[in-house]
N, C-alpha and C positions, 0 to 999 in steps of 0.2 A: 823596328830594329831587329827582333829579333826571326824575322822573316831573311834580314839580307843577314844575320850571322849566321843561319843553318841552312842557306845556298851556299854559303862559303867553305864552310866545314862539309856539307856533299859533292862542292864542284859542279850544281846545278844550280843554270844561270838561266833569269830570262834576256833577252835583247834588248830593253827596255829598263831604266828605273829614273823614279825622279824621286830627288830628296829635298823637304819644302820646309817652310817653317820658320818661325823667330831662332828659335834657337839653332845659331849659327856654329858655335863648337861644335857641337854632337852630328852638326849636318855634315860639316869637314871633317870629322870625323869617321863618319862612315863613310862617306867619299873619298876617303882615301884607303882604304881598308876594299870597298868595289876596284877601287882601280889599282892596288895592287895584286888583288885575287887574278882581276881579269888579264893586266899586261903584267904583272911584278916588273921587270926591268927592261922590259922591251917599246923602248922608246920609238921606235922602228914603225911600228905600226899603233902607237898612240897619239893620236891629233886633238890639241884645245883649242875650246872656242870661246873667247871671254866677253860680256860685253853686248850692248845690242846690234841691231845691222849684220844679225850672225848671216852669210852666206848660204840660204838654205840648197839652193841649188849646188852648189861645191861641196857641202854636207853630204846631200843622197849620192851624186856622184861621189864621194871617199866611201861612202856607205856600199856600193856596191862595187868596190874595188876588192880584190880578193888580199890577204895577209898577207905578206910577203915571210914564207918559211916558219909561219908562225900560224897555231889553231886560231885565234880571233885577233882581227879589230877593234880597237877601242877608242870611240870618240866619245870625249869629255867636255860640256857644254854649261858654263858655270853663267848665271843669272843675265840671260840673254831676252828675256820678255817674250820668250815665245810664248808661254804660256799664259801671256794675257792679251797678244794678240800678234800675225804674223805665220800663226804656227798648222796651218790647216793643211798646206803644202807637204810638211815633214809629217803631218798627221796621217795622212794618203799613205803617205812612205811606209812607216811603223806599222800600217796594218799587215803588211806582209813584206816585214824585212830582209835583207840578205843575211842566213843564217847564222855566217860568221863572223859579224860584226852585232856589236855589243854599244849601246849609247848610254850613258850616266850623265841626268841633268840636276844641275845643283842649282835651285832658285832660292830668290830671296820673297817674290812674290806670285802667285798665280791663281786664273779664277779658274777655280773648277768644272764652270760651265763650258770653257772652249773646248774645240775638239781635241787640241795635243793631249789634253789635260784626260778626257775620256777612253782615247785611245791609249795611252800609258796604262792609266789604271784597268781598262778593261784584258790587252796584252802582254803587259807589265808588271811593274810591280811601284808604287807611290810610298813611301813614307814621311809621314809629314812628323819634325821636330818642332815640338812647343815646348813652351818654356819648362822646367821640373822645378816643382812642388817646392816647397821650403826644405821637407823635410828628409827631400831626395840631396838637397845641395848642402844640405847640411852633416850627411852620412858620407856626402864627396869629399867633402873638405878637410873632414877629420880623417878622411882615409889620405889622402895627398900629406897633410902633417905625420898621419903616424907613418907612412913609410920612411918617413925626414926624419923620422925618432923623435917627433914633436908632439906633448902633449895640449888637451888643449878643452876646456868645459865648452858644454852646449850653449851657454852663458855667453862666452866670448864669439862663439861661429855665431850666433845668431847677431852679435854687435857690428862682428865680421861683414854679413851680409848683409846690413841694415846700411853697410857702407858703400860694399862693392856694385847692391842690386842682382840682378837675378840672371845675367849674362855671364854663362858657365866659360868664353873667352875669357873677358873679364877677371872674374871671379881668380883662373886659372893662374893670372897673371898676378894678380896683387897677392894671390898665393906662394908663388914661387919666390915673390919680394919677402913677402915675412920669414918662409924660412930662410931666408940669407939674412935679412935682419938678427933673427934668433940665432943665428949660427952657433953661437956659444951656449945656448939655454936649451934647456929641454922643454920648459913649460912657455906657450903662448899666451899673452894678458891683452888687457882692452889698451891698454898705455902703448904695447906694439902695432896693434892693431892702427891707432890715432898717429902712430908714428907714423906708417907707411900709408894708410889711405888720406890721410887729411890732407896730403900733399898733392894726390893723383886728384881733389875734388877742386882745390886752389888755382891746379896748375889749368883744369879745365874754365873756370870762372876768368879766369888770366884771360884766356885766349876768347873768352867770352865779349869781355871789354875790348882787347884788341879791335875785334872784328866789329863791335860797338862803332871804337872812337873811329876808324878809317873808314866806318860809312858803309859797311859788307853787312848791312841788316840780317839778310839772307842768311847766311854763316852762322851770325851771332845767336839767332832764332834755331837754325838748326846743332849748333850747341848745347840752348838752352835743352830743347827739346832729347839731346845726347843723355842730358845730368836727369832729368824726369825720366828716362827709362831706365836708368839707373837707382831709378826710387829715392833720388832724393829729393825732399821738398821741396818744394814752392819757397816757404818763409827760409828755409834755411840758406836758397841760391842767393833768398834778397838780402840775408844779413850779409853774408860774404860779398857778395855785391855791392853792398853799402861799405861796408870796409876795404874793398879796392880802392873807390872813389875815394872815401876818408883817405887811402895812401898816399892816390895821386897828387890830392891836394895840399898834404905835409908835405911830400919829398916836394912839388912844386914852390913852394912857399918857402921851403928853406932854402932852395938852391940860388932863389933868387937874393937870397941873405949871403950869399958868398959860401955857403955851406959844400964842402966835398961829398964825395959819393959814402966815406966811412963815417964821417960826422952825420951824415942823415941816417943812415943804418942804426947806429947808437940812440937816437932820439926816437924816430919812430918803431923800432924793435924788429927791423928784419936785418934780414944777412946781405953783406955789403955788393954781392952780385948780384941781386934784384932791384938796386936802386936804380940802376940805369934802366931798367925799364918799366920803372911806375914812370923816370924822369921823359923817357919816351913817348910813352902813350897819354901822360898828362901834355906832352907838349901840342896836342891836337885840343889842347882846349884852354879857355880864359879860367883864369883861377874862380872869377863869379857863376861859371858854366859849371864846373865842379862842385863847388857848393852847393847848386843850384839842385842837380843831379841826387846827390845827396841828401838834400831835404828832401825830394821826390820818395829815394829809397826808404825815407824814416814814416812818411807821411801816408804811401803804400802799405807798409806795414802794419802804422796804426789804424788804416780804413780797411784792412782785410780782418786783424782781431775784433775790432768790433762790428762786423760781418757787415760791410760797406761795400766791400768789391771780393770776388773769387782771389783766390790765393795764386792760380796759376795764368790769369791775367792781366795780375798789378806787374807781374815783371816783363808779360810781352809788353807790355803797355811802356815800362822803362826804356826795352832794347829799340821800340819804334817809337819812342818819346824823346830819345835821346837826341839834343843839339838844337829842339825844335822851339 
């Protein structure tokens, strides 16, 4: 990082960079910061390529197109798999590129052993974003509050990000939620905190079920997998998990008593715009299926505390258990 912020500040560029890594913020971030040094608003002579089946031949060809009225070319190539495989071609290229043109590739995955991947970093310049320390996101966090005029104990960031996980997007976003939450307060508490995340963790488990009951396993799994990189538990996905089901099957049960969508709200303790869709996604199952589901979730539980099964298997085992 701090290689492409002091080209930037001398205006000595190579023709090459790739930016890699989990940590997705900090990659778009300096990704955007390269291609505003290299084009700032000259859209003219900046071309994206998103995606895989990027067109390498059309590439080098734009590659050796000269600028039109302008010092460089800049092709911007965001998470196209060249670099794990495809990219041997553009690799040829890069070793001796047309000097006015400037490539910035933003990936999400690559294996260092291809060639793209050597010829970048031996021409280039590589920076790879991984994840920051606790104690880097924790010195973030309170810098983004205090400029809000927000105060806020190491006590709370850490409760903070025991919720958000360690994805500085993320992170950023349930951020900018709190302070409009606290709009009126100066000081951040755990009770705010519980306010604004516990919802973004619900809303995920929601969509978790969803993808569950209409049979999208796929989805469901790569959800789960969404909330585990977000560091949160295993037991904690299954109790919310278990208390979806538990919804489905009151709001179910009562509807069929004649109950309205505000009469079920009052009884089971949500808010009367969610009823309609526990009453939706219960409607993909027999009230004994729900149940059923349910004691699965209680019985997961109890065979993971007393160390019967892995904690982050008893729920894949739910999401492809499910209906069966």
């Amino acid at each position: 990082m701090q290689t492409i912020l002091k080209q930037i500040k001398e205006n000595a560029f190579v023709n090459a960079y790739l930016l890699c890594g989990e940590e997705r913020y900090l990659k778009q971030q300096y990704t955007e910061k390269l291609r505003q040094a290299l084009a700032g608003d000259d859209d003219m002579n900046l071309t994206r390529y998103e995606g895989k089946d990027v067109p390498v031949g059309e590439v080098i060809d734009l590659a050796e197109t000269m600028p039109f009225l302008a010092e460089r070319r800049v092709i911007l190539l965001k998470d196209t798999g060249l670099f794990k495989s495809g990219g041997d071609q553009l690799a040829e290229y890069l070793s001796a590129p047309n000097e006015s043109t400037y490539f910035i590739f933003s990936e999400s995955e690559v294996d260092k052993r291809c060639k793209l991947y050597k010829t970048v970093a031996s021409k280039g310049h590589v920076a790879e974003f991984a994840t920051q320390d606790e104690n880097t996101l924790k010195r973030w966090v309170a810098q983004i509050l205090g400029k809000s005029g927000k105060k806020v104990t190491e006590n709370t960031v850490t409760y903070f990000l025991s919720k958000t996980g360690t994805d500085m997007q993320n992170i950023q976003t349930e951020t900018e939620k709190l302070i409009c939450y606290c709009l009126d307060r100066d000081v951040v508490t755990n009770a705010d905190v519980d306010a604004i995340c516990s919802t973004m963790l619900q809303d995920r488990i929601f969509d978790m079920v969803e993808a569950t009951t209409r049979h999208r396993t796929k989805e469901a799994l790569a959800l789960y997998y969404d909330l585990l990189a977000l560091k949160v538990s295993p037991l904690q996905i299954l109790a919310m998990l278990a208390r979806q089901y538990n919804l489905m099957l009151q709001a179910k049960e009562l509807r069929s008593h004649g109950l309205r969508d505000k009469e079920i709200a009052t009884k089971i303790g949500v808010p009367p715009f969610v009823v309609s869709k526990y009453i939706s996604q219960a409607s993909s199952y027999k009230a004994s299926e729900l149940r059923a589901a349910l004691e699965k979730c209680v019985q997961a539980d109890a065979d993971v505390k007393m160390g019967l099964m892995n904690d982050k298997l008893s729920v894949e085992l739910i999401i492809l258990g499910d209906r069966t």
